[in-house]
C-alpha positions as a LaTeX table, in Angstrom:
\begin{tabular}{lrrr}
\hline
Residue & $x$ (\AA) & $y$ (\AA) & $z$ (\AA) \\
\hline
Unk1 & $-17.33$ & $-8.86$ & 14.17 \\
Unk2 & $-19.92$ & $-7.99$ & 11.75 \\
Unk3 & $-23.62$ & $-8.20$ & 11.97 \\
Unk4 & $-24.55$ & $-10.32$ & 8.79 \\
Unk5 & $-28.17$ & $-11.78$ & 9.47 \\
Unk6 & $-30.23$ & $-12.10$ & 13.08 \\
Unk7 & $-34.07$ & $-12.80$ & 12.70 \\
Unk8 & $-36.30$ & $-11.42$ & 9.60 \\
Unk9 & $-35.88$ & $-9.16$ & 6.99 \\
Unk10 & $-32.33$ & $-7.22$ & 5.44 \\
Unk11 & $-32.09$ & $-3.35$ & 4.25 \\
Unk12 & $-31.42$ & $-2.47$ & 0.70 \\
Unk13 & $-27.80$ & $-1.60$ & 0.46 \\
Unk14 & $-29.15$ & 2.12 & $-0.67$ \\
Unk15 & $-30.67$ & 2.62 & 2.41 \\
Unk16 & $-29.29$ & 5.32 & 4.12 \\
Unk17 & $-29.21$ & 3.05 & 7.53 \\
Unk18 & $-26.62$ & 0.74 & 5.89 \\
Unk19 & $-24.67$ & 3.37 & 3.60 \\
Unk20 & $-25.23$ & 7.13 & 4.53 \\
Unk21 & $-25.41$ & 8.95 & 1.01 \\
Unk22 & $-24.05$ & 12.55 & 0.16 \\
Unk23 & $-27.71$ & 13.77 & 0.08 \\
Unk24 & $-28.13$ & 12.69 & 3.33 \\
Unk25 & $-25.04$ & 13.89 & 5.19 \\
Unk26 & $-25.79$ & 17.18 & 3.35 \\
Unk27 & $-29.40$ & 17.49 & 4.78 \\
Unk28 & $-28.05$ & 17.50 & 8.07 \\
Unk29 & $-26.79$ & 20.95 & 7.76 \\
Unk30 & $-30.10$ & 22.16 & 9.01 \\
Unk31 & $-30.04$ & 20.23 & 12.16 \\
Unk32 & $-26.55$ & 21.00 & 13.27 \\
Unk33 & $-27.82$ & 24.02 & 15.63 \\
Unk34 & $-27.91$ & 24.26 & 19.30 \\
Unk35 & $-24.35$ & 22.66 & 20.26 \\
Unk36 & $-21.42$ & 23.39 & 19.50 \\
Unk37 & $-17.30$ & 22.72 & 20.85 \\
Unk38 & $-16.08$ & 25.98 & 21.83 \\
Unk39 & $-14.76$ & 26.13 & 25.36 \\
Unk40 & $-17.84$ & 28.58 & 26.84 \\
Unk41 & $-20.21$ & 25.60 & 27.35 \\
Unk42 & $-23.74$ & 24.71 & 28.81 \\
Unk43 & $-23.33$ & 23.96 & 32.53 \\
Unk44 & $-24.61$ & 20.56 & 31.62 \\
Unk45 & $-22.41$ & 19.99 & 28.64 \\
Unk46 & $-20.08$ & 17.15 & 29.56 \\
Unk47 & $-17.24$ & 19.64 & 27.79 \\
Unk48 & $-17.77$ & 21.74 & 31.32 \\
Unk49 & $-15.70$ & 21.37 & 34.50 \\
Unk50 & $-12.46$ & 19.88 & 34.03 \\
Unk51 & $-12.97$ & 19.22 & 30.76 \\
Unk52 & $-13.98$ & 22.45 & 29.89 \\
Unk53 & $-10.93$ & 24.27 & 31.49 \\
Unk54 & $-8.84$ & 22.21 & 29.16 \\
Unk55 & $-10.04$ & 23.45 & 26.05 \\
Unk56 & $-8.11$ & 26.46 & 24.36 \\
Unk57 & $-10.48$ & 27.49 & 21.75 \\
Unk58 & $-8.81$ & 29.71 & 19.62 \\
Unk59 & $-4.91$ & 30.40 & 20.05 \\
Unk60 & $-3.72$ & 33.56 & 20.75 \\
Unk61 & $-1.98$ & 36.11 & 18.28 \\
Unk62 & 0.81 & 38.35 & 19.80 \\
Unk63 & 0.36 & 41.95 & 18.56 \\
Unk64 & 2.08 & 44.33 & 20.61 \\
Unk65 & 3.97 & 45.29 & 23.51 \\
Unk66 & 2.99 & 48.70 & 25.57 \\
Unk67 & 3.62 & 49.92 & 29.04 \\
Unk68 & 0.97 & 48.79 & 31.83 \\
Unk69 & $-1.97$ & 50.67 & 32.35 \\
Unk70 & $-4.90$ & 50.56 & 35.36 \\
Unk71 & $-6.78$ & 47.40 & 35.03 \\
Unk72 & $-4.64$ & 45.53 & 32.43 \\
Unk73 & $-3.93$ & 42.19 & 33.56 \\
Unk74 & $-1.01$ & 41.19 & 35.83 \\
Unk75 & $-0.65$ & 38.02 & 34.44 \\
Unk76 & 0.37 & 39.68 & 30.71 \\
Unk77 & 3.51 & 41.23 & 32.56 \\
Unk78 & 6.27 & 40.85 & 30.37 \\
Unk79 & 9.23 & 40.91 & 33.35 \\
Unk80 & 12.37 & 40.85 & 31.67 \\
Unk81 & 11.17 & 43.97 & 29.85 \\
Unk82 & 9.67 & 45.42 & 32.78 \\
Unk83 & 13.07 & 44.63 & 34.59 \\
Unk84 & 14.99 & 45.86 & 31.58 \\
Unk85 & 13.77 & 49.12 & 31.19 \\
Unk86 & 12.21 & 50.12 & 35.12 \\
Unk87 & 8.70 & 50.34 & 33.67 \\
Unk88 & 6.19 & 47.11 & 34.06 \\
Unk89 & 5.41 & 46.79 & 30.23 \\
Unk90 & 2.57 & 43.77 & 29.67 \\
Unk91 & 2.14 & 41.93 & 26.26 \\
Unk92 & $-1.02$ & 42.23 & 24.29 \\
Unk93 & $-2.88$ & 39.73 & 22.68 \\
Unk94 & $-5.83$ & 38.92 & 20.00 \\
Unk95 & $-7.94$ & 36.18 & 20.06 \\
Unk96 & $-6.66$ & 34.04 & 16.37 \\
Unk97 & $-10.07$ & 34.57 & 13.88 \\
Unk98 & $-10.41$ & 30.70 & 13.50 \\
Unk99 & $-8.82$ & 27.73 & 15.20 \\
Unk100 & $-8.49$ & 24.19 & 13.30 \\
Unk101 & $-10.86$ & 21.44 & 13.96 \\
Unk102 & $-9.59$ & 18.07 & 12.95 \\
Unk103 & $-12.15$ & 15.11 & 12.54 \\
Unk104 & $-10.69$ & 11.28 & 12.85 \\
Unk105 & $-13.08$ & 9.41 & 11.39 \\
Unk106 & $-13.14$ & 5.73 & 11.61 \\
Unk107 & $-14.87$ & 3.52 & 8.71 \\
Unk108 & $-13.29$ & 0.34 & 9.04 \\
Unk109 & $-15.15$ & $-2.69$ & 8.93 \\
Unk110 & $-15.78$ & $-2.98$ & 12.47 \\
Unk111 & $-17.91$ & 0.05 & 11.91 \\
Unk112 & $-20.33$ & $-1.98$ & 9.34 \\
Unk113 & $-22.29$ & $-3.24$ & 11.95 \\
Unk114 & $-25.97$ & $-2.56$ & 13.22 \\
Unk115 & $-29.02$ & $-4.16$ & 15.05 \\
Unk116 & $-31.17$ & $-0.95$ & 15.54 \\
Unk117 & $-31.70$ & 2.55 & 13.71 \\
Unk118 & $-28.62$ & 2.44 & 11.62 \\
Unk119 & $-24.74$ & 0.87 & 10.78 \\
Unk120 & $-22.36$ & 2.17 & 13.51 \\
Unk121 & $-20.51$ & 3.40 & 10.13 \\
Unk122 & $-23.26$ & 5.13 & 9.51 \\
Unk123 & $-23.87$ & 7.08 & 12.90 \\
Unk124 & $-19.95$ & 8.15 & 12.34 \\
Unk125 & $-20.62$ & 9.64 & 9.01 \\
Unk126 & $-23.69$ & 11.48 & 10.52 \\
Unk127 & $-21.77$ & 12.65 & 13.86 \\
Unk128 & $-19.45$ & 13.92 & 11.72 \\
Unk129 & $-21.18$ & 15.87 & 9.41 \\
Unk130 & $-23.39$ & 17.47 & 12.33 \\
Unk131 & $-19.55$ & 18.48 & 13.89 \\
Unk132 & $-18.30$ & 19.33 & 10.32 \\
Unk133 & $-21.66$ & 21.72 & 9.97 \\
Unk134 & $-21.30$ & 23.16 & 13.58 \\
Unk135 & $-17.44$ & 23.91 & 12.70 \\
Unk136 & $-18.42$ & 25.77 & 9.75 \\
Unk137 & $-20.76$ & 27.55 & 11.12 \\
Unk138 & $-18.94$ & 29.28 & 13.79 \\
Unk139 & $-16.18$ & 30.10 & 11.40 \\
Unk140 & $-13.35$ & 27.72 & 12.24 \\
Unk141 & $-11.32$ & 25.56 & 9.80 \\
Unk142 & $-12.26$ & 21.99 & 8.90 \\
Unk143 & $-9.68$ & 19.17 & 8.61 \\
Unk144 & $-10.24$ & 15.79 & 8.46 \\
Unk145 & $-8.52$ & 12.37 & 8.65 \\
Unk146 & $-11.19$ & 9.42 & 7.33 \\
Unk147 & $-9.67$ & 5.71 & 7.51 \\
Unk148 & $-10.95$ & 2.50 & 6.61 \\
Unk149 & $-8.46$ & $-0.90$ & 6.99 \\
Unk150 & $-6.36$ & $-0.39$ & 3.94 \\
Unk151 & $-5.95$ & 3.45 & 4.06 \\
Unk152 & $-6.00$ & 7.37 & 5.21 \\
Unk153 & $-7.56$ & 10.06 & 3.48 \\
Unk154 & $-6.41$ & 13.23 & 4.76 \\
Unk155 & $-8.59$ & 16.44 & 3.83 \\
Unk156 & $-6.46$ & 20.35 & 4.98 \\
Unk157 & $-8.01$ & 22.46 & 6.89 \\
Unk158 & $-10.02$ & 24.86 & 5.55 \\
Unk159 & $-13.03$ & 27.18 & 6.18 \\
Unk160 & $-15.34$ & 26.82 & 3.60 \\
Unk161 & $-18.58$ & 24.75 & 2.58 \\
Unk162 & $-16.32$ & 23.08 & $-0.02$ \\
Unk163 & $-13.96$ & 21.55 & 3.14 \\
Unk164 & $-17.66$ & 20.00 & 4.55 \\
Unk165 & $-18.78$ & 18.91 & 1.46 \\
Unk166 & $-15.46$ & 16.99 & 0.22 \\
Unk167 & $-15.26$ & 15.25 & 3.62 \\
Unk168 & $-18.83$ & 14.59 & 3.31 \\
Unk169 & $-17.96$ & 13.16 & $-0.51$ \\
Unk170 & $-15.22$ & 10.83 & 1.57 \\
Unk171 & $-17.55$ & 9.64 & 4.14 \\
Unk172 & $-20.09$ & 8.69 & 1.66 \\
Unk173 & $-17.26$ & 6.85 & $-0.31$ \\
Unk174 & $-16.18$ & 4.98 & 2.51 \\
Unk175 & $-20.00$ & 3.72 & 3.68 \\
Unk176 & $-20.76$ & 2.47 & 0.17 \\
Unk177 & $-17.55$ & 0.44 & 0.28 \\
Unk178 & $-18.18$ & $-0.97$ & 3.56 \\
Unk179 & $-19.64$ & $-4.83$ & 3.37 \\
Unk180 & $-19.41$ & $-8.45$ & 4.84 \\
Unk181 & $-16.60$ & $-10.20$ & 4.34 \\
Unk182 & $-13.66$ & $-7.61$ & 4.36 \\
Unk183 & $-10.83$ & $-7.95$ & 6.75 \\
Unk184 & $-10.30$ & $-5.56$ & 9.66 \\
Unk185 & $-6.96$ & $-3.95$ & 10.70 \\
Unk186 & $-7.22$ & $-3.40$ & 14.92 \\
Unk187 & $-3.68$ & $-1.88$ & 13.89 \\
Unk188 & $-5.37$ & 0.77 & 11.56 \\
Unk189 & $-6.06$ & 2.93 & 14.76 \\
Unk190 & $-3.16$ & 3.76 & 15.45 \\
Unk191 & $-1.90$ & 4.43 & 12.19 \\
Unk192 & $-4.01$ & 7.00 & 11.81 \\
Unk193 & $-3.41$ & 8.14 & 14.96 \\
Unk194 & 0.01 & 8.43 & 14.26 \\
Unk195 & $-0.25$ & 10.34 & 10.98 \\
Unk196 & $-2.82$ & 12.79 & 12.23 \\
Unk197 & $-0.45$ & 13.79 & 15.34 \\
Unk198 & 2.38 & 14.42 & 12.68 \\
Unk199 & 0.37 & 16.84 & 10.83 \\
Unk200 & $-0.73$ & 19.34 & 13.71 \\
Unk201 & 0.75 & 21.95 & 15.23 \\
Unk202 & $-0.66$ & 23.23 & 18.01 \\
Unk203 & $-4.18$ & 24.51 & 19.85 \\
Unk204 & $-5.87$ & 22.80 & 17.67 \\
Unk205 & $-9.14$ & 20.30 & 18.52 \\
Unk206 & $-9.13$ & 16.38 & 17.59 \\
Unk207 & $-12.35$ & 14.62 & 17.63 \\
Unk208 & $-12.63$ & 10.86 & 17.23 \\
Unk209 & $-15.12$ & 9.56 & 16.21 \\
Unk210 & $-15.50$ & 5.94 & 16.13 \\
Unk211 & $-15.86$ & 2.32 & 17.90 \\
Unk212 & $-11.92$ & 2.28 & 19.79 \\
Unk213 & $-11.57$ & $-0.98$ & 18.14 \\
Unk214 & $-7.65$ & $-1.72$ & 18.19 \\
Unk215 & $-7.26$ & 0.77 & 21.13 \\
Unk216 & $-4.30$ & $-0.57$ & 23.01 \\
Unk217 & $-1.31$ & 1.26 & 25.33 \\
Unk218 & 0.34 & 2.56 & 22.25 \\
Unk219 & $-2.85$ & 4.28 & 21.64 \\
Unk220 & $-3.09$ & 5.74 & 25.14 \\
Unk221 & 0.14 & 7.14 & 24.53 \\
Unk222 & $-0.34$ & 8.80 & 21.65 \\
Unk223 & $-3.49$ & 9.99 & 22.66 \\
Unk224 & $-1.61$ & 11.52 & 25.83 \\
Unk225 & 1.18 & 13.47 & 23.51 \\
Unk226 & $-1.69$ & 14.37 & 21.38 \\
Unk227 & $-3.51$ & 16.19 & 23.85 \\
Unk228 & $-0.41$ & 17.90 & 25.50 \\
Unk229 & $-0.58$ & 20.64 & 22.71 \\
Unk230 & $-4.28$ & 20.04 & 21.60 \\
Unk231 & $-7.80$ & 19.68 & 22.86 \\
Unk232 & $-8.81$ & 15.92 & 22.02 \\
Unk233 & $-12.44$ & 14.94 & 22.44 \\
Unk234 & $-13.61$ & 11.12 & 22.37 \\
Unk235 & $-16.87$ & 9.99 & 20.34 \\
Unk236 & $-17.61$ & 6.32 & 21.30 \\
Unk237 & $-20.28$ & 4.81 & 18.55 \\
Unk238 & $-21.60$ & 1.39 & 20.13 \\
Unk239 & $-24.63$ & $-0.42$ & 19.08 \\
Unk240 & $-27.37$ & $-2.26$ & 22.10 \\
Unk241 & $-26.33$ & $-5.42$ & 20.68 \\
Unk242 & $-22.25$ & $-5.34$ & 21.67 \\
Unk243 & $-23.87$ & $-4.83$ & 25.21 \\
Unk244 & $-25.82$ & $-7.54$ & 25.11 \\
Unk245 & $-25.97$ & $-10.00$ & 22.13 \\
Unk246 & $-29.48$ & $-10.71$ & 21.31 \\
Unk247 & $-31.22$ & $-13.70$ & 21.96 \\
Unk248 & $-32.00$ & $-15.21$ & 19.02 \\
Unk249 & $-31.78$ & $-18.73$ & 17.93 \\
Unk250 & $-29.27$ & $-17.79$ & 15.09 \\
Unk251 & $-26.86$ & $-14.89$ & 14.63 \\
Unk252 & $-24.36$ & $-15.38$ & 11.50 \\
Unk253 & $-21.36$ & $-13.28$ & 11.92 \\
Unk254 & $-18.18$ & $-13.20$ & 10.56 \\
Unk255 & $-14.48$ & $-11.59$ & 11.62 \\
Unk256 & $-13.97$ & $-10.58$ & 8.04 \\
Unk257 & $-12.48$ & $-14.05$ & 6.75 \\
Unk258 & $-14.64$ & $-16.93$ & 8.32 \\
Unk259 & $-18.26$ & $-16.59$ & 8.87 \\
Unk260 & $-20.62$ & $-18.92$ & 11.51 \\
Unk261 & $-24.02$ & $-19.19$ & 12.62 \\
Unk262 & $-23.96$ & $-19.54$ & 16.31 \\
Unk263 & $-27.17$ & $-19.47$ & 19.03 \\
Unk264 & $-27.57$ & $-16.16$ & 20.80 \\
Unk265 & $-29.45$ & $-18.08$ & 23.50 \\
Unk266 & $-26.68$ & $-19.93$ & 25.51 \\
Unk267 & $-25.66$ & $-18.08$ & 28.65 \\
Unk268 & $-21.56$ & $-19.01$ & 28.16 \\
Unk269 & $-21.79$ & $-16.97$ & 24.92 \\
Unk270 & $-23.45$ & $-14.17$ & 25.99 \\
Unk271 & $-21.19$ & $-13.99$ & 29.19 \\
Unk272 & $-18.07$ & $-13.71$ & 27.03 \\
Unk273 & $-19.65$ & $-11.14$ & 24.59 \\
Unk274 & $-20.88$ & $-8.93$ & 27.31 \\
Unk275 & $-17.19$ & $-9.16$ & 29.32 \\
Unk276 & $-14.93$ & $-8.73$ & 26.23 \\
Unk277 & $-17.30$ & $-5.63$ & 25.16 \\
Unk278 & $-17.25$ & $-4.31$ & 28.69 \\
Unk279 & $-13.60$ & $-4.47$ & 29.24 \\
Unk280 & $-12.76$ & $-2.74$ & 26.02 \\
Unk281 & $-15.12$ & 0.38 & 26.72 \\
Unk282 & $-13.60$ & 0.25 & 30.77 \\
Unk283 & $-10.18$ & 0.51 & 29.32 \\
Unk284 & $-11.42$ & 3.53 & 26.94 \\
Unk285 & $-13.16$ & 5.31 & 29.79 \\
Unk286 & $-10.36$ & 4.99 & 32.50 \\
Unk287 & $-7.40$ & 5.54 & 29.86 \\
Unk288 & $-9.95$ & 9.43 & 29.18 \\
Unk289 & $-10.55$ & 10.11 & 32.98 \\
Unk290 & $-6.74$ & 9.89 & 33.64 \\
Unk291 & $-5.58$ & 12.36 & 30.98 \\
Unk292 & $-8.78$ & 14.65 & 31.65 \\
Unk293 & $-10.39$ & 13.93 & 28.21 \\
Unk294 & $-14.04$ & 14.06 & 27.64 \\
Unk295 & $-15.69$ & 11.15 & 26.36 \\
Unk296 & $-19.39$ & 11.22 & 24.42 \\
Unk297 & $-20.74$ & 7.82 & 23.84 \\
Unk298 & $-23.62$ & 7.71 & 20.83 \\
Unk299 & $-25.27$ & 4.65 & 20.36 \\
Unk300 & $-27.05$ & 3.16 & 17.11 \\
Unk301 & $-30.58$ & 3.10 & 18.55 \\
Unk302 & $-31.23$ & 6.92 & 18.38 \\
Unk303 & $-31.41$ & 9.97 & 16.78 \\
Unk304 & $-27.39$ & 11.07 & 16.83 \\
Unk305 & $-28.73$ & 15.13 & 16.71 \\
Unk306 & $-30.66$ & 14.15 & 20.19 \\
Unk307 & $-27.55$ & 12.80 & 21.86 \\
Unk308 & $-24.96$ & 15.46 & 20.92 \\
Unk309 & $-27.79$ & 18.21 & 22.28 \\
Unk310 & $-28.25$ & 16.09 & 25.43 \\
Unk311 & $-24.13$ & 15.46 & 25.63 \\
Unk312 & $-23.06$ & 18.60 & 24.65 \\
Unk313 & $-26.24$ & 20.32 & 27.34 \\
Unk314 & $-27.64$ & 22.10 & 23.63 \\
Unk315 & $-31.40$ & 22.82 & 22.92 \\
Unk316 & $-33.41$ & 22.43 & 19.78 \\
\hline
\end{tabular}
């Protein structure tokens, strides 16, 4: 549903509340500090705990195999070598330089909609140029996967500002194309869910970042094999009003084909609004807690830098 018109006044469609610009997805470069997704995390980070002993980081690189030495790990014992040749022998490893960070990015039209600070399309595009800033800066490879309802636009990963910039290029696209009256694909989600799962290989992280809207079992699923090789981390963007609907006298909103101007006042609408918003969000959280996957839930009110520093247990 989108938010079309409720009580006074509109935003130019420049704003960067309605349509995030490249200038302003770039100028967050110099807040993305103080958080970041590694697996070492602030005890308060929500990534700690069993969340945190889930995430690989960086794979590991085999380089060599010697004979055991006092204080080397009993856990790199190579056996059948050991077995083979009447010597314990252990295997040695190096941390891998970089790991690959994927971003899933939803900008469908269920995004392009907003009763406080900004869009919900908007907050996306700035969550994920704060992660796609943070990535960079600790030296790991950025890929992407942006979607709106007729498309995918799939960006390699790569370590370098170019990789930010072009997905910040995409994101900007994608806002200024958003508007009332286009029809949303619930079906879109897993699409893209589907192509970015073909594309990966393994140890890498996956970070959605959008409103769930389509999420069904086939998307628990694939969210489940996804996160069997890779660390997957959840970034629910609401807005106050799909809590509760305000109470105005008239809200016009439309489901991409039909529009209507309804009364935010009566009870029996509110009621449904409230239940069908609640159930959706109940399904996302239990469907995370069962396969161990962190959720972070950013909301359209505030300042996104504020919530991934109080999520992620960061500091200015």
């Amino acid at each position: 549903m989108n938010w079309l018109r409720g009580g006074k006044g509109s935003l130019a469609p420049t704003d960067d509340r309605v349509a995030a610009s490249l200038a302003h997805l770039r100028a967050l470069e110099f807040r993305a500090r103080g958080f970041s997704f590694l697996p070492r995390q602030p005890v308060q980070s929500v990534l700690t705990g069993r969340h945190g002993s889930r995430l690989r980081g960086r794979g590991l690189n085999f380089e060599e195999l010697r004979h055991y030495r006092p204080g080397d790990d009993i856990r790199t014992m190579d056996w059948k070598v050991t077995n083979r040749t009447g010597k314990p022998h252990v295997r040695v490893y190096t941390e891998e330089r970089e790991r690959s960070v994927h971003l899933l990015v939803d900008q469908r039209v269920s995004m392009f909609f907003g009763s406080r600070r900004a869009m919900k399309s908007v907050v996306a595009a700035e969550v994920a140029a704060l992660a796609a800033w943070r990535v960079l800066a600790v030296g790991d490879r950025l890929g992407a996967l942006v979607f709106d309802d007729q498309q995918c636009h799939s960006l390699k990963p790569r370590r370098s500002r170019e990789a930010v910039i072009n997905l910040l290029s995409r994101l900007a696209n994608c806002n200024a194309a958003l508007g009332a009256g286009q029809r949303s694909r619930p079906d879109q989600l897993n699409h893209a869910l589907d192509r970015l799962s073909r594309s990966l290989g393994h140890d890498a992280l996956v970070i959605y970042i959008g409103d769930g809207y389509g999420w069904d079992d086939r998307s628990d699923e694939m969210l489940k094999r996804l996160s069997q090789h890779n660390d997957v981390i959840v970034i629910n963007v609401f807005d106050p009003a799909e809590v509760t609907l305000p109470a105005l006298d008239e809200l016009v909103v439309s489901d991409g084909d039909l529009q209507i101007a309804v009364s935010g006042t009566r009870e029996e609408l509110q009621s449904q609004f409230r239940d069908s918003f609640s159930q959706h969000v109940t399904h996302m959280r239990d469907v995370l807690r069962r396969y161990g996957l962190p959720l972070i839930e950013v909301d359209t009110e505030n300042d996104p830098v504020d919530q991934l520093l109080r999520a992620l247990g960061g500091s200015r």
